[in-house]
C-alpha positions in Angstrom: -23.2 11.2 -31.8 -23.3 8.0 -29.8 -19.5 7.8 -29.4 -19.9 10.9 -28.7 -22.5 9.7 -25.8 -19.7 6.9 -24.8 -17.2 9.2 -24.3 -19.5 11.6 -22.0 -20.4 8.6 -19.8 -17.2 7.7 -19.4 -16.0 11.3 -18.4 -18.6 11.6 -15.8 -17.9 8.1 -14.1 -14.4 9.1 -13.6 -15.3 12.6 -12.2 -17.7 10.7 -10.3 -15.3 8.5 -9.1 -12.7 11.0 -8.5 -14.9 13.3 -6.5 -16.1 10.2 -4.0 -11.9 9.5 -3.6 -10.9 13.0 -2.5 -14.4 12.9 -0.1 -12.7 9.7 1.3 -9.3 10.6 1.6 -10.3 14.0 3.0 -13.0 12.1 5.8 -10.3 10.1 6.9 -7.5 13.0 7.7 -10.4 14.4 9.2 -10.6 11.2 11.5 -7.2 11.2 12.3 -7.0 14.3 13.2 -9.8 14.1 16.2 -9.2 11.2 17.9 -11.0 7.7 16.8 -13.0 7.7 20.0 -13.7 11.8 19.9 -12.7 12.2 23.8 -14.7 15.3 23.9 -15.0 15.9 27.7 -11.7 14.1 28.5 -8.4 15.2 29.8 -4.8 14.0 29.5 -3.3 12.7 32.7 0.9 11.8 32.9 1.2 8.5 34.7 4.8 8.7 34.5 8.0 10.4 32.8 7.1 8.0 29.6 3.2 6.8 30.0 -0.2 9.4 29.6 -3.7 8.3 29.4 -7.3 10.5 29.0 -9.7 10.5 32.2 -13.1 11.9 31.8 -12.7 15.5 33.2 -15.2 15.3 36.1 -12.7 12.5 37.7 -9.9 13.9 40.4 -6.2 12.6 40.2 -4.8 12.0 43.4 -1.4 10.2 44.8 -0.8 8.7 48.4 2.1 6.9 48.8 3.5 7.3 45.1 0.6 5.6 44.1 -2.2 7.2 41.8 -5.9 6.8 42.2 -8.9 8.7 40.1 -12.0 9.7 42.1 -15.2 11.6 41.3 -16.9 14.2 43.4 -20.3 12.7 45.2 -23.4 14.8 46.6 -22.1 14.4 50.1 -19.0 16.2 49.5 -16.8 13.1 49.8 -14.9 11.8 46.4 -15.8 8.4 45.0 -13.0 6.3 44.2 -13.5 4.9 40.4 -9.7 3.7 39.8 -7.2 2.9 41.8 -3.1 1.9 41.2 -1.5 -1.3 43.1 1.6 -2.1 42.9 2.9 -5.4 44.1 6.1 -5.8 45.8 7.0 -9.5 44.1 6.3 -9.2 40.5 4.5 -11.9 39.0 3.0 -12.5 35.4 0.2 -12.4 34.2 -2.4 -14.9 35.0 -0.1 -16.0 37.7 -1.4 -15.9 41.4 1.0 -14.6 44.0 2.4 -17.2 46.0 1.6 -17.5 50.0 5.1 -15.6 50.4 4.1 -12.3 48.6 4.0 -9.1 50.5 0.4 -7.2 50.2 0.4 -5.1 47.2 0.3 -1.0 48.5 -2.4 0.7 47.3 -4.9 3.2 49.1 -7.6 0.2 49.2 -6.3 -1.9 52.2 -3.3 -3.0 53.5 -4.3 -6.4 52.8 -4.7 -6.3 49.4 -3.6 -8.7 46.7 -4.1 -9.0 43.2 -5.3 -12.5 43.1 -5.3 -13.6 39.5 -5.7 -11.7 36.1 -8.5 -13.6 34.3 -8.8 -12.6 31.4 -7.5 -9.4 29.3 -7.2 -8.1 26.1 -4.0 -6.1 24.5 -4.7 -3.3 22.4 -2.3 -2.0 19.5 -0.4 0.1 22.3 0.1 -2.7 24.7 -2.0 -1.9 27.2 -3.9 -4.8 28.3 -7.8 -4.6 29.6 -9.8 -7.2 31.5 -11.5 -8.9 34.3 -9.3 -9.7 38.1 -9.8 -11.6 40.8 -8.6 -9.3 43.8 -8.1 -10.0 48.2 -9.3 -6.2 50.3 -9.6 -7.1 53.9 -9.9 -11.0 52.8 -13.0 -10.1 50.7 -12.8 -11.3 47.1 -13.7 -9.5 44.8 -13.7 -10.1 40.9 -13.0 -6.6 39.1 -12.2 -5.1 35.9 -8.5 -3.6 35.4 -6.2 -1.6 32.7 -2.6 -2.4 33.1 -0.3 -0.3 30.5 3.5 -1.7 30.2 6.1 0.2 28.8 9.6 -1.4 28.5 10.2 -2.3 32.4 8.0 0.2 33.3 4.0 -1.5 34.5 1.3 0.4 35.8 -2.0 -1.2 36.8 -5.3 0.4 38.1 -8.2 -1.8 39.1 -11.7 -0.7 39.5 -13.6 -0.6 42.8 -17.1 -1.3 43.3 -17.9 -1.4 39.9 -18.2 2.3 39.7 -16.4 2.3 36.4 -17.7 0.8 33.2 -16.2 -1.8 30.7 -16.5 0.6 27.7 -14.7 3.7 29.6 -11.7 0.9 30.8 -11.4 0.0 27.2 -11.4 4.4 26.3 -8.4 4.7 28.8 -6.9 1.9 27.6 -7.2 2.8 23.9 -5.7 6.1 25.1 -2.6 5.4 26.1 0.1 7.4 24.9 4.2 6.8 25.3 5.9 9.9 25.6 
């Protein structure tokens, strides 16, 4: 009777366990297949022939002059912009100032604009990197935050404006990136 008991014990443990290992595998296909950051309320945007990210769905994608911005709807029926791309005409790296020399970077901000310094940033497992700039509109500095996403040759950097973006949504987009 008590090995009997042993034996029973035993049995049960490893059911036990058994049961608790299939509930974890299963939770974690479950995971995967929603994304980590559940972007309920988001929508996919193509940047480029090879680069997508996810926007919240009440932003608006726009382009002027090849160059993409996000903006949001306001009360006073005029959008907001939240995001904006810049593209220099010197490339530079980054944490590198652009020398004296540099054209203005084009963007829909100003037409004297420059992307001062890159402070600090962090790269995700996708490369795209997300941090704090120093940028030049109208010789006003400004220090903002930024998501630049490289692919091969390819770069594509937005910067905030006006803060009307949070830190936790840059690092969403920036988690978001997809190469297709």
């Amino acid at each position: 009777m008590i090995m009997f008991k042993k034996h029973h014990k035993a049995t049960v443990a490893i059911i036990v366990t058994v049961i608790i290992a299939i509930i974890c595998t299963l939770a974690y296909f479950f995971l995967n297949l929603i994304d980590f950051h559940f972007y309920f309320g988001w929508k996919d945007v193509k940047l480029s022939n090879t680069i997508s990210i996810k926007i919240p769905n009440d932003w608006n994608e726009s382009k002027e002059n090849g160059l993409i911005y996000f903006s949001k709807d306001t009360s006073n029926d005029k959008d907001k912009i939240i995001l904006f791309q810049s593209k220099a005409e010197d490339m530079y790296d980054f944490g590198e100032p652009l020398n004296n020399n540099a054209k203005a970077e084009k963007n829909i901000i100003s037409h004297n604009f420059k992307s001062i310094i890159k402070i600090t940033g962090e790269v995700n497992s996708l490369s795209a990197v997300q941090g704090d700039a120093v940028i030049s509109a109208d010789n006003v500095t400004y220090k903002t935050d930024y998501v630049s996403i490289n692919k091969d040759d390819e770069e594509i950097t937005f910067y905030s404006w006006n803060d009307n973006v949070d830190t936790d949504t840059l690092e969403k987009i920036a988690d978001s990136v997809s190469y297709n």
